[in-house]
mmCIF file as gemmi writes it, N, C-alpha and C atoms, coordinates in Angstrom:
data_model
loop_
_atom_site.group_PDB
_atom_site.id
_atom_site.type_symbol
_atom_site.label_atom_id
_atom_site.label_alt_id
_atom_site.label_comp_id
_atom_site.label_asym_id
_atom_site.label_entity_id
_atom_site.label_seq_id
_atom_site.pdbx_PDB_ins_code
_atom_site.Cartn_x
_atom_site.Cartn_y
_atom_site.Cartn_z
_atom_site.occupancy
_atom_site.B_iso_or_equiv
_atom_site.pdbx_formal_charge
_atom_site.auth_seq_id
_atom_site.auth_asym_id
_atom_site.pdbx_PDB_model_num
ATOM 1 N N . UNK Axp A 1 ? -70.742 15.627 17.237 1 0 ? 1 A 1
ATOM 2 C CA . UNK Axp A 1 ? -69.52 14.856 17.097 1 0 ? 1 A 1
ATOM 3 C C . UNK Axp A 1 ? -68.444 15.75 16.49 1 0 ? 1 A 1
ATOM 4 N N . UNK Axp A 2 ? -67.018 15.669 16.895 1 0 ? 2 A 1
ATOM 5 C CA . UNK Axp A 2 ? -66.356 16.881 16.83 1 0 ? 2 A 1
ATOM 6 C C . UNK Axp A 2 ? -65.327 16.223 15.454 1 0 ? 2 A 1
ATOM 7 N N . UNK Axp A 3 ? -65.283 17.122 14.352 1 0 ? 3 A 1
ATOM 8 C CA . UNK Axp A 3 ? -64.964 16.618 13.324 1 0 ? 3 A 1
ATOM 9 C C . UNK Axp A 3 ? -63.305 17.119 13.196 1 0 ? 3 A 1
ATOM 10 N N . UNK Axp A 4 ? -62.461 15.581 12.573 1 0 ? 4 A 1
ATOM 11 C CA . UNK Axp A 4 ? -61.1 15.325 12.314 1 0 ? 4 A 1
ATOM 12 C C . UNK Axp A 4 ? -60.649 16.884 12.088 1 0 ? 4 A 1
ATOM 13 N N . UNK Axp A 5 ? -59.056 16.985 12.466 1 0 ? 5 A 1
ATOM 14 C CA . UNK Axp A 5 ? -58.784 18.196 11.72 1 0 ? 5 A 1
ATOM 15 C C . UNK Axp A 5 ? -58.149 18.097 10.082 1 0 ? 5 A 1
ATOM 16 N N . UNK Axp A 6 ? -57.621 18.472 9.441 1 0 ? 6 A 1
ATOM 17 C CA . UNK Axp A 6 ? -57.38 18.555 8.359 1 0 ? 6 A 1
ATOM 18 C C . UNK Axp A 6 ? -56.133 17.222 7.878 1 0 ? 6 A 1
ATOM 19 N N . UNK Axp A 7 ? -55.648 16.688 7.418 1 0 ? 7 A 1
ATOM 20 C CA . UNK Axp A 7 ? -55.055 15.575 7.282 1 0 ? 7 A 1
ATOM 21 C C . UNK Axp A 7 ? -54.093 16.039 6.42 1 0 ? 7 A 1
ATOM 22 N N . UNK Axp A 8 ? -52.662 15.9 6.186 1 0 ? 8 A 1
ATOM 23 C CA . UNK Axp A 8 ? -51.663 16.181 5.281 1 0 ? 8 A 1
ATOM 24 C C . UNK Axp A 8 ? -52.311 14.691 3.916 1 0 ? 8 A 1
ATOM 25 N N . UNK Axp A 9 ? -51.796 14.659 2.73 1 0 ? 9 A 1
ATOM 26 C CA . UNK Axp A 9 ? -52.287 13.55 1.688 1 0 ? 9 A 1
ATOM 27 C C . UNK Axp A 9 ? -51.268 14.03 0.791 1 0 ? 9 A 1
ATOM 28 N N . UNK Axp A 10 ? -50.495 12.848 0.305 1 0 ? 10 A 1
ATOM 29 C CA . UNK Axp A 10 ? -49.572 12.817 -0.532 1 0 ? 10 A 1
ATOM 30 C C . UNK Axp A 10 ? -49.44 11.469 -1.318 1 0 ? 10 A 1
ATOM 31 N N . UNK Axp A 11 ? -48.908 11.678 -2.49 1 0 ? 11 A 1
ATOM 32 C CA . UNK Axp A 11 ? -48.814 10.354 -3.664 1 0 ? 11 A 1
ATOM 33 C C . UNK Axp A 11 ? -47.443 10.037 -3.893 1 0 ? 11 A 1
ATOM 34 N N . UNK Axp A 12 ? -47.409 8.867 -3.967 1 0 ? 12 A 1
ATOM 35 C CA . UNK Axp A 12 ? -46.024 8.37 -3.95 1 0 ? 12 A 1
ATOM 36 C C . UNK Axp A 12 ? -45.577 6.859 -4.843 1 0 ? 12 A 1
ATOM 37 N N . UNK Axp A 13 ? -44.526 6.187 -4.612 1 0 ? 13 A 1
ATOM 38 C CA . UNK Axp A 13 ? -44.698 5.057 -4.883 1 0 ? 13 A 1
ATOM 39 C C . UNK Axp A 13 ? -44.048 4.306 -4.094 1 0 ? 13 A 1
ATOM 40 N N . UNK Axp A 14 ? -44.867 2.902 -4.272 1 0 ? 14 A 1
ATOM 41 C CA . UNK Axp A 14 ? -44.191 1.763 -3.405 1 0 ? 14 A 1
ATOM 42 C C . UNK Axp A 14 ? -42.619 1.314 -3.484 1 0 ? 14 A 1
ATOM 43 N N . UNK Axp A 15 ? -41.712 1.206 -2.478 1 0 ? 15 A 1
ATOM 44 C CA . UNK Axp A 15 ? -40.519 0.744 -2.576 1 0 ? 15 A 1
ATOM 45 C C . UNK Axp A 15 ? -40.541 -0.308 -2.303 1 0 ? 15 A 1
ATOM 46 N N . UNK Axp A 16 ? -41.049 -1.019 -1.061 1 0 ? 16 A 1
ATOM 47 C CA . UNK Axp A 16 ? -40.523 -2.004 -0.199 1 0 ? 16 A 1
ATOM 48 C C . UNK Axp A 16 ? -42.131 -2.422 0.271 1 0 ? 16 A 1
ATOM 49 N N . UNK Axp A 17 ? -42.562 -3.948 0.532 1 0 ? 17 A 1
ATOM 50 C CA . UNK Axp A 17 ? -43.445 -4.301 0.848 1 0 ? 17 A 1
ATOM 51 C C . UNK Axp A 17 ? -43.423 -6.006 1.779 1 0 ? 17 A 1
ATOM 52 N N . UNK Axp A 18 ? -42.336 -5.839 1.963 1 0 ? 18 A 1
ATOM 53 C CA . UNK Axp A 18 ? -41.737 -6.829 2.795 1 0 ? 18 A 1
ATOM 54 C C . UNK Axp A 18 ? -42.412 -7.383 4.269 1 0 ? 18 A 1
ATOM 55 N N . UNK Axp A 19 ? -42.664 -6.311 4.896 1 0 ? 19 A 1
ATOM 56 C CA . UNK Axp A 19 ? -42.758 -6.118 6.213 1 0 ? 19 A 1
ATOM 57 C C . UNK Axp A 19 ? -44.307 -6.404 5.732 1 0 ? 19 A 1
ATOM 58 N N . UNK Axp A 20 ? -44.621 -6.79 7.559 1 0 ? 20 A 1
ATOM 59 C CA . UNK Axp A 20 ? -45.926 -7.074 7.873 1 0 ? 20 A 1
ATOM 60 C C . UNK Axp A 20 ? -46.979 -5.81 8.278 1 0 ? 20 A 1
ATOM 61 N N . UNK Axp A 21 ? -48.039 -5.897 7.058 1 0 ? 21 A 1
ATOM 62 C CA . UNK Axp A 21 ? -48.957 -4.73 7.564 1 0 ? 21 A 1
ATOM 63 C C . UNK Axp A 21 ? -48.321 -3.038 6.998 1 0 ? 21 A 1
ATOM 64 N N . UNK Axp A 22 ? -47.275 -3.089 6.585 1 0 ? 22 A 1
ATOM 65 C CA . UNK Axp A 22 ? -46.606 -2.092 6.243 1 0 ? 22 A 1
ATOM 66 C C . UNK Axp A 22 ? -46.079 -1.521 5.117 1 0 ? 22 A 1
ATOM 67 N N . UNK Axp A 23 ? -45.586 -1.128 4.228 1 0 ? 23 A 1
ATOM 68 C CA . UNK Axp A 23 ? -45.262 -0.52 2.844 1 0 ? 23 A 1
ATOM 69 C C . UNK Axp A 23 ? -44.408 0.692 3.593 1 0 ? 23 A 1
ATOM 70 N N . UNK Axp A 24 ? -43.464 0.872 2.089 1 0 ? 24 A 1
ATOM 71 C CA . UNK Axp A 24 ? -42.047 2.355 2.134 1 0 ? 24 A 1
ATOM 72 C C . UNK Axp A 24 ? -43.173 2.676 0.887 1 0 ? 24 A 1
ATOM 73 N N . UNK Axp A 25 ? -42.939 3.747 1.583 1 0 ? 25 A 1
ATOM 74 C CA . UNK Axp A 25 ? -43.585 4.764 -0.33 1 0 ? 25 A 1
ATOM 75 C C . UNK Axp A 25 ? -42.432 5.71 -0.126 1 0 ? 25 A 1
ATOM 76 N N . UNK Axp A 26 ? -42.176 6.196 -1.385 1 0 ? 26 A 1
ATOM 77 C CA . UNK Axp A 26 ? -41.612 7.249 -1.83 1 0 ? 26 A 1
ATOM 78 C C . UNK Axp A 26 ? -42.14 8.216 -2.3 1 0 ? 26 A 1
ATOM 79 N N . UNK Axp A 27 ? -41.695 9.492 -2.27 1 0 ? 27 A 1
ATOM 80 C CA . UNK Axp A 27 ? -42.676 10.447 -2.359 1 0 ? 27 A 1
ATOM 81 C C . UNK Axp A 27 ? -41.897 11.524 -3.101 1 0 ? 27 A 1
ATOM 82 N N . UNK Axp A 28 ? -42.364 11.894 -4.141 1 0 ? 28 A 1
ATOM 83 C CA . UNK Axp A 28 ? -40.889 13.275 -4.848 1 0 ? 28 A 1
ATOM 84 C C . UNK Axp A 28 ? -42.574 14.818 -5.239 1 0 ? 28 A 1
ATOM 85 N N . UNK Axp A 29 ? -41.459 15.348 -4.909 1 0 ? 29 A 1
ATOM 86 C CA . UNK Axp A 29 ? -42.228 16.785 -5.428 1 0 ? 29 A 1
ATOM 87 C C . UNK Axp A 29 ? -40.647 17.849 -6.248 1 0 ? 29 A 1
ATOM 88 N N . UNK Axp A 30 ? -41.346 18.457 -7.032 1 0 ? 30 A 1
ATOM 89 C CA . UNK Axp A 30 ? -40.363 19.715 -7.125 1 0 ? 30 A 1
ATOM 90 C C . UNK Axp A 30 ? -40.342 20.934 -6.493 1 0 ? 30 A 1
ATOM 91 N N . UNK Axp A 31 ? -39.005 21.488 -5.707 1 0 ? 31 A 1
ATOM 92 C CA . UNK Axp A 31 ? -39.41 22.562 -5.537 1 0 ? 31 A 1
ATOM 93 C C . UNK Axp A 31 ? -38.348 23.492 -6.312 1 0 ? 31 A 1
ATOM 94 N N . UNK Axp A 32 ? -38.409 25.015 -6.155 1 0 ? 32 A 1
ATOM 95 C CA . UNK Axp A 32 ? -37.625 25.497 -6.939 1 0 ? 32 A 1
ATOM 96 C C . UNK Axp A 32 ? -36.636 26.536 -6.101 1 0 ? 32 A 1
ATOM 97 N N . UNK Axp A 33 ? -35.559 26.871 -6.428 1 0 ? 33 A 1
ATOM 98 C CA . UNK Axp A 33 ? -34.746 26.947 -5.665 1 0 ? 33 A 1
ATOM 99 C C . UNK Axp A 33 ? -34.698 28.305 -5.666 1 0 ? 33 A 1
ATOM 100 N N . UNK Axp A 34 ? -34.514 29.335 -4.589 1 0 ? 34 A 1
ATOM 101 C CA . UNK Axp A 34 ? -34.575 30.83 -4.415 1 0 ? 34 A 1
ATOM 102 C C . UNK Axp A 34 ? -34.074 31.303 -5.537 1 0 ? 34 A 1
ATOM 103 N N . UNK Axp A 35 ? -32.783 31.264 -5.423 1 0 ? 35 A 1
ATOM 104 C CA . UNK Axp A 35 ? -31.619 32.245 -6.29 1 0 ? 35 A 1
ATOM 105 C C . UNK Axp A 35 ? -31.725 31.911 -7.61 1 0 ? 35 A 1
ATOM 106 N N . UNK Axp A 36 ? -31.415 30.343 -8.099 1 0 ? 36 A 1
ATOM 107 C CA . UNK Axp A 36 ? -31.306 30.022 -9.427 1 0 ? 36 A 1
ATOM 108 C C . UNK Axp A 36 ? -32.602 29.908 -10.029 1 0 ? 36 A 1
ATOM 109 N N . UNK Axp A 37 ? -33.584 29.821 -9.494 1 0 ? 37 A 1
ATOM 110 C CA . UNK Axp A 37 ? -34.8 29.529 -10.388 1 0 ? 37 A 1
ATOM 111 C C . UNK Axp A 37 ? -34.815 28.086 -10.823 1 0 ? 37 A 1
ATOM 112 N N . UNK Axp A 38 ? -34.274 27.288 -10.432 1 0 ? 38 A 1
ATOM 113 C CA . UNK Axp A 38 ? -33.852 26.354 -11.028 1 0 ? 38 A 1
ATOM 114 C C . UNK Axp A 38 ? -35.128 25.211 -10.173 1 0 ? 38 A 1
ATOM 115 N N . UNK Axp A 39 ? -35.811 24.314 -10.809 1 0 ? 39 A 1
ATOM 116 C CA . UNK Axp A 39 ? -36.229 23.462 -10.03 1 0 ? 39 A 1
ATOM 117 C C . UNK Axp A 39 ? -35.632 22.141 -9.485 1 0 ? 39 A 1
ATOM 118 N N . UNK Axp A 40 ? -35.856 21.631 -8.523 1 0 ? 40 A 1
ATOM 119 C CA . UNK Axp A 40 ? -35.326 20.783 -8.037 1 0 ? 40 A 1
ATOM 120 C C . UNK Axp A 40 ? -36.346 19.455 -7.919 1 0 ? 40 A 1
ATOM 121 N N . UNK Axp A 41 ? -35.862 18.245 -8.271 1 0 ? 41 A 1
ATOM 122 C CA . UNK Axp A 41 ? -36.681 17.291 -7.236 1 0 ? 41 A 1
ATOM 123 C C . UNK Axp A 41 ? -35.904 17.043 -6.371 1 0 ? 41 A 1
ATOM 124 N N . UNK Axp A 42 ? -37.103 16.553 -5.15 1 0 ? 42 A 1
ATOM 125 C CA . UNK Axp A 42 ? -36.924 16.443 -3.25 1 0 ? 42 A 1
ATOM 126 C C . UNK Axp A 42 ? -37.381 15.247 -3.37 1 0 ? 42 A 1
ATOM 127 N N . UNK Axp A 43 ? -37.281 14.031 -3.407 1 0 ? 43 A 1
ATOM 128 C CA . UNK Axp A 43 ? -37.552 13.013 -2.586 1 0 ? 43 A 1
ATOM 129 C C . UNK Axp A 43 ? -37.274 12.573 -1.342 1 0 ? 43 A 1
ATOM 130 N N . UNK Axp A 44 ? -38.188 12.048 -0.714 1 0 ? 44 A 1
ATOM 131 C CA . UNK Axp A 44 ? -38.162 11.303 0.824 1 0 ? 44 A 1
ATOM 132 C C . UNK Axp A 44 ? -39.375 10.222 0.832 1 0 ? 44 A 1
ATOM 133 N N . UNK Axp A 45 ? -38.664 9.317 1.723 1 0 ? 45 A 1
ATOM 134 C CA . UNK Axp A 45 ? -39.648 7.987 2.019 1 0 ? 45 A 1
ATOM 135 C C . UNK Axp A 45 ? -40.52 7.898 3.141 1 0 ? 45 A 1
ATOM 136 N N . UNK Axp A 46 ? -41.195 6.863 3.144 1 0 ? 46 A 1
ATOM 137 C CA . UNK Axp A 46 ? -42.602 7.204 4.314 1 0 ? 46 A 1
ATOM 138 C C . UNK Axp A 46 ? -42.816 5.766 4.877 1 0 ? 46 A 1
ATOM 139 N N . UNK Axp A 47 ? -42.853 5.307 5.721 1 0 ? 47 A 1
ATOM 140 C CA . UNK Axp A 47 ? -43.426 4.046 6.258 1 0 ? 47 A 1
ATOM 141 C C . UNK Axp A 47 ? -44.928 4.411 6.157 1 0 ? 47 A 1
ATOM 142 N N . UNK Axp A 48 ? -45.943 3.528 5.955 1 0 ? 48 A 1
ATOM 143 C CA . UNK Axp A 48 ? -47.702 3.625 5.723 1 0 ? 48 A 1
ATOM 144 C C . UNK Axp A 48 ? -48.123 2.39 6.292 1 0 ? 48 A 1
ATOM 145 N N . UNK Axp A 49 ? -49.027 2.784 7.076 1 0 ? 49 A 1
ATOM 146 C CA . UNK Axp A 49 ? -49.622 1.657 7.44 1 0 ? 49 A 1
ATOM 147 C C . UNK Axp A 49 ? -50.968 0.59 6.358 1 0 ? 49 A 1
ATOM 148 N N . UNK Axp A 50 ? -50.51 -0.635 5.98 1 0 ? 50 A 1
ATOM 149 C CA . UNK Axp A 50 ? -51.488 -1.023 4.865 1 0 ? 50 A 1
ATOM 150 C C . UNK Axp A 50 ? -52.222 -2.72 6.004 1 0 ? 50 A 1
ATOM 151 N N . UNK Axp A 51 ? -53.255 -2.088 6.46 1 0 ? 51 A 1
ATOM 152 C CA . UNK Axp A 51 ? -53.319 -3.404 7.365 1 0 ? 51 A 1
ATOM 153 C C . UNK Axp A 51 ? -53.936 -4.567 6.502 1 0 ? 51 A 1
ATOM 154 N N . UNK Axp A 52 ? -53.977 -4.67 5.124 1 0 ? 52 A 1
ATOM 155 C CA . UNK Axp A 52 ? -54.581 -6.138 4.825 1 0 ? 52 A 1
ATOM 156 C C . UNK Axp A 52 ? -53.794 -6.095 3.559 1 0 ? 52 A 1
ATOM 157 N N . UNK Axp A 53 ? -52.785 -5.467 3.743 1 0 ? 53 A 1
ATOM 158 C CA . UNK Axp A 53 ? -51.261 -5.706 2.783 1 0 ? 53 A 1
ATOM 159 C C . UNK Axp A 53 ? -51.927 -5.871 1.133 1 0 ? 53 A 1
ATOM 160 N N . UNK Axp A 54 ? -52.706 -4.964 0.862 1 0 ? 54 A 1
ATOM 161 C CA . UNK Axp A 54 ? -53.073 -4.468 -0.352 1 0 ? 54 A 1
ATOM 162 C C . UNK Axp A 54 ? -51.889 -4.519 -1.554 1 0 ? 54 A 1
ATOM 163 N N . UNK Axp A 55 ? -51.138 -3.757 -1.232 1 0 ? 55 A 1
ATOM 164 C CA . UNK Axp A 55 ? -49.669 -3.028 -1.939 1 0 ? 55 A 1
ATOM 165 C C . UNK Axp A 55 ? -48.859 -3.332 -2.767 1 0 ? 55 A 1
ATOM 166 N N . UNK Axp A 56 ? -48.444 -3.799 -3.962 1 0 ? 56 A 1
ATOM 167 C CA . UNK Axp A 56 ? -47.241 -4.065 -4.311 1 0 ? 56 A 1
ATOM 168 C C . UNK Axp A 56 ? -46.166 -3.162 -4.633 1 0 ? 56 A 1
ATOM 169 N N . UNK Axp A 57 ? -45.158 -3.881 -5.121 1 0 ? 57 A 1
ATOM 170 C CA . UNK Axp A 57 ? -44.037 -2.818 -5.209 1 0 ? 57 A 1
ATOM 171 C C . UNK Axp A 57 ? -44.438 -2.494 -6.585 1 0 ? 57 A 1
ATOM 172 N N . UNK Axp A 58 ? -43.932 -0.526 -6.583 1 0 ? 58 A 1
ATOM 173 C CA . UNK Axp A 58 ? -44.536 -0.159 -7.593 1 0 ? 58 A 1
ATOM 174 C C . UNK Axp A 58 ? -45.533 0.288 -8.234 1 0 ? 58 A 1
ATOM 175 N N . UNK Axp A 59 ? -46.658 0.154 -6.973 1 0 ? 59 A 1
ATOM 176 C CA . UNK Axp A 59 ? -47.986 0.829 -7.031 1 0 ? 59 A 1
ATOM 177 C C . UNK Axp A 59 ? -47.942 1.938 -6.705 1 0 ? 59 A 1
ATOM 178 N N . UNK Axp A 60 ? -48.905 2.645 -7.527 1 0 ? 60 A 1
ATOM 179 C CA . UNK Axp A 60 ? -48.747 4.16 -7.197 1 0 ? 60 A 1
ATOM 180 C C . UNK Axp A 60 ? -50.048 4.44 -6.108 1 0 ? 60 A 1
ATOM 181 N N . UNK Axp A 61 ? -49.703 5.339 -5.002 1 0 ? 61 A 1
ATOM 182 C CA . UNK Axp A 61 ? -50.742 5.114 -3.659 1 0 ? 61 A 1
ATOM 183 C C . UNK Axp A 61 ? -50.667 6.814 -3.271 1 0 ? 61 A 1
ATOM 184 N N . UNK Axp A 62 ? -51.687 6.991 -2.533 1 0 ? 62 A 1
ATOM 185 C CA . UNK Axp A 62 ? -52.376 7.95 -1.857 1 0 ? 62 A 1
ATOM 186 C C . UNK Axp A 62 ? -52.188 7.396 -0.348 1 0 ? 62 A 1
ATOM 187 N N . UNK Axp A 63 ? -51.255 8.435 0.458 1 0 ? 63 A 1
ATOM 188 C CA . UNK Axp A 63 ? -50.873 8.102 1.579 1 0 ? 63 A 1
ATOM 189 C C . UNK Axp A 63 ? -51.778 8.976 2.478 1 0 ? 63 A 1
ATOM 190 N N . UNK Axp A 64 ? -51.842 9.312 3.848 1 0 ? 64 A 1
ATOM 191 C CA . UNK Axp A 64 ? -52.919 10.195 4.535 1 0 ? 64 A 1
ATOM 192 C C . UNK Axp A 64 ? -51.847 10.124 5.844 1 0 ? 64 A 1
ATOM 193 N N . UNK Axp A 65 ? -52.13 11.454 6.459 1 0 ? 65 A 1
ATOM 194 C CA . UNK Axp A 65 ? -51.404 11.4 7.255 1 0 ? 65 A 1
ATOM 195 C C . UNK Axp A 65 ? -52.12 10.766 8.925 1 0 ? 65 A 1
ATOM 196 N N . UNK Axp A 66 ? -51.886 10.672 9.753 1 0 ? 66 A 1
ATOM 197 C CA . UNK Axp A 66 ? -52.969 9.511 10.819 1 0 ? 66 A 1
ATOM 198 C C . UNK Axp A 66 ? -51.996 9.811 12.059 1 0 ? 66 A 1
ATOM 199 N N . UNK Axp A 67 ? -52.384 8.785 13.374 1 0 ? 67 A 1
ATOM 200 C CA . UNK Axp A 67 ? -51.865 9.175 14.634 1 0 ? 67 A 1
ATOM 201 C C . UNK Axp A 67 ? -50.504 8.256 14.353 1 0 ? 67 A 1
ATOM 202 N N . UNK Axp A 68 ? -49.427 8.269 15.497 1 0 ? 68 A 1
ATOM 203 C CA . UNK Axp A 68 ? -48.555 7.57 15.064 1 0 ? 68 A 1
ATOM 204 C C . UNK Axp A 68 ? -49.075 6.246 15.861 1 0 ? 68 A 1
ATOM 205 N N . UNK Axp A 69 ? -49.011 4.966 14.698 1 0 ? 69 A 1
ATOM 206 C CA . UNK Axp A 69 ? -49.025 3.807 14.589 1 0 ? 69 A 1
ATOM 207 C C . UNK Axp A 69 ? -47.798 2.732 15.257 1 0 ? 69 A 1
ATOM 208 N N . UNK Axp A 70 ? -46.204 3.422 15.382 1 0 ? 70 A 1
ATOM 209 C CA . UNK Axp A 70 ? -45.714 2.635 15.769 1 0 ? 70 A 1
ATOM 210 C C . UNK Axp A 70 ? -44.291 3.705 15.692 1 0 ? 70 A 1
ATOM 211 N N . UNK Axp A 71 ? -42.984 3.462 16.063 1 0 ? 71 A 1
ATOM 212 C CA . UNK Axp A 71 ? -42.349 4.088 16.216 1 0 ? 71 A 1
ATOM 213 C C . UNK Axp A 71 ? -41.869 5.435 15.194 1 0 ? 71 A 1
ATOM 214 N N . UNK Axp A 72 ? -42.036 4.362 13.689 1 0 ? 72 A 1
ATOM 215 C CA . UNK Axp A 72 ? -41.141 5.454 12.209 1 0 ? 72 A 1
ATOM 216 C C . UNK Axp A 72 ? -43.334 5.615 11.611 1 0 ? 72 A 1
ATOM 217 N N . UNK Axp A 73 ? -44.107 5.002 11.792 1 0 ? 73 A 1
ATOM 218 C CA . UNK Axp A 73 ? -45.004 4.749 10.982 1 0 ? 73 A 1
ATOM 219 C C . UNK Axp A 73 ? -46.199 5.733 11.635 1 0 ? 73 A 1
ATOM 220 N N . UNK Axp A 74 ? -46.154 7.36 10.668 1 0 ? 74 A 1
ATOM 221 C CA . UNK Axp A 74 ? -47.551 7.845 10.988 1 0 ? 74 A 1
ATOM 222 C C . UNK Axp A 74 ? -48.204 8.582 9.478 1 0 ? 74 A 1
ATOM 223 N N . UNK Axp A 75 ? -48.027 7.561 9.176 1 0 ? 75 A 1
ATOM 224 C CA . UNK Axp A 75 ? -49.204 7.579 7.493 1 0 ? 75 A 1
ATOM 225 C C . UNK Axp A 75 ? -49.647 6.567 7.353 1 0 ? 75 A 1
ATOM 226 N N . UNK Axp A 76 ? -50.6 6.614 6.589 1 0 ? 76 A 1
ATOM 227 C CA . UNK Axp A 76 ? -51.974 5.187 6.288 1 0 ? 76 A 1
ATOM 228 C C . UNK Axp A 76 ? -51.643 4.99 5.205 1 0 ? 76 A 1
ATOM 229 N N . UNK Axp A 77 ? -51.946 4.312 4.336 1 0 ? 77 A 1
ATOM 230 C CA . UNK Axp A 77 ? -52.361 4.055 3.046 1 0 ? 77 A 1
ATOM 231 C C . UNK Axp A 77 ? -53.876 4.323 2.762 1 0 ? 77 A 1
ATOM 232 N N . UNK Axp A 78 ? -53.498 5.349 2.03 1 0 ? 78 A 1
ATOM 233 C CA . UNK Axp A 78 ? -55.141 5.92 1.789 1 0 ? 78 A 1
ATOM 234 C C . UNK Axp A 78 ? -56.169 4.966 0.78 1 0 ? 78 A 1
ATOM 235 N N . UNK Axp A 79 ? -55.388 4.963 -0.207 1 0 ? 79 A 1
ATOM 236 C CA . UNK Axp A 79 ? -56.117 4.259 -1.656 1 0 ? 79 A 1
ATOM 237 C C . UNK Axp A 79 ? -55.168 3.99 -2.484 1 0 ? 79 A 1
ATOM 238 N N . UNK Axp A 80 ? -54.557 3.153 -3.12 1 0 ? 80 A 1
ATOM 239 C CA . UNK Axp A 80 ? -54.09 3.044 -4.776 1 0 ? 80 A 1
ATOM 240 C C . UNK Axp A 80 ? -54.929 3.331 -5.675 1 0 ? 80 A 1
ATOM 241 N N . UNK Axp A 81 ? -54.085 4.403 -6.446 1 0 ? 81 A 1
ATOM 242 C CA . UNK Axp A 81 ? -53.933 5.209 -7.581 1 0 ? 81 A 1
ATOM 243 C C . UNK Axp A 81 ? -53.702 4.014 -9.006 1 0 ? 81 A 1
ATOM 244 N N . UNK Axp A 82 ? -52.515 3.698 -8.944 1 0 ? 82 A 1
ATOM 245 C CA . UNK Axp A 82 ? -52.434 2.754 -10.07 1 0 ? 82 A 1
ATOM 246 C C . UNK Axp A 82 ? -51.82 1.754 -9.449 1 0 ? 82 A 1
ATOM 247 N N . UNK Axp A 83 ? -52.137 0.358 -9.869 1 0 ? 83 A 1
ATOM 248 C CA . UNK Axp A 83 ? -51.758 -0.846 -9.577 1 0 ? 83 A 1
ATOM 249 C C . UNK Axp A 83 ? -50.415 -1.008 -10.804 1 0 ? 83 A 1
ATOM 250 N N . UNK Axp A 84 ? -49.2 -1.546 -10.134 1 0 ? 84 A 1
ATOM 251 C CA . UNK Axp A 84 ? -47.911 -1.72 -11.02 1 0 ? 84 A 1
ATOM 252 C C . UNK Axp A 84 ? -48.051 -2.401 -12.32 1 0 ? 84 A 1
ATOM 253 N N . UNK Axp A 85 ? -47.962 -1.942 -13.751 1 0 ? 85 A 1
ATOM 254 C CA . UNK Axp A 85 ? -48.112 -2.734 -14.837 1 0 ? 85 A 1
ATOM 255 C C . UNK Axp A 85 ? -47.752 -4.428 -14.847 1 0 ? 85 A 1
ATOM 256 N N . UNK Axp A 86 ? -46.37 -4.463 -14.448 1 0 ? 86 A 1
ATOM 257 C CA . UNK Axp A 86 ? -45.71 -5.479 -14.769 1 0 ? 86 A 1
ATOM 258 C C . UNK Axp A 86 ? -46.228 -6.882 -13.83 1 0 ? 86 A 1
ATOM 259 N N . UNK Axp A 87 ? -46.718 -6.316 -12.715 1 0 ? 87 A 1
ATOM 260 C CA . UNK Axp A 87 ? -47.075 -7.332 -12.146 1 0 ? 87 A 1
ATOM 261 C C . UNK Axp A 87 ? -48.482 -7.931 -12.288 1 0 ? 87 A 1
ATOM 262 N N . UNK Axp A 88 ? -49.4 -7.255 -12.824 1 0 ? 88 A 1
ATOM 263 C CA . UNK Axp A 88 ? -50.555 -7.026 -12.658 1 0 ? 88 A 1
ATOM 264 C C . UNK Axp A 88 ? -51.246 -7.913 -13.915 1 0 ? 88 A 1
C-alpha cells in the first residue's frame, strides 16, 4: 500500500465558525526580515475542513494540509490544541 506523501501542519486559531462543516483559522508565524534583522509577524487565514463542527471560536487547532475539499478549503482540522477559556 503506497504511503501518503508528507503533509504541510500548522497551528492557528479559530476566527469564524459560522459556516457549515467549516472553521477560518488564523495562522501567524515570525519571520525576520533580510536587511533589518528585524522580526516580523505574517499572519494569514485558512478555511479547514471540521466535518462534525468540533470548533469554537478561539480554539487553538492543528490544521493538516489534505486534497482540495471545495473551492477556498484545502486544510482539515487536524486536532485541538486548546479548547477557548471563556467559553469552556
Amino acid at each position: 500500500m503506497a504511503e501518503r506523501g508528507l503533509r504541510k501542519k500548522l497551528t492557528g486559531t479559530v476566527l469564524k465558525n459560522g459556516m457549515d462543516k467549516t472553521a477560518l483559522v488564523l495562522v501567524e508565524r515570525l519571520t525576520k526580515h533580510r536587511t533589518y534583522n528585524k522580526y516580523l509577524k505574517r499572519r494569514k487565514k485558512y478555511m479547514a475542513h471540521d466535518p462534525q463542527n468540533r470548533c469554537q471560536i478561539g480554539d487553538k487547532v492543528r490544521i493538516i494540509e489534505s486534497r482540495p475539499i471545495s473551492k477556498r478549503k484545502r486544510w482539515q482540522i487536524f486536532d485541538i490544541i486548546q479548547k477557548n477559556k471563556a467559553e469552556a
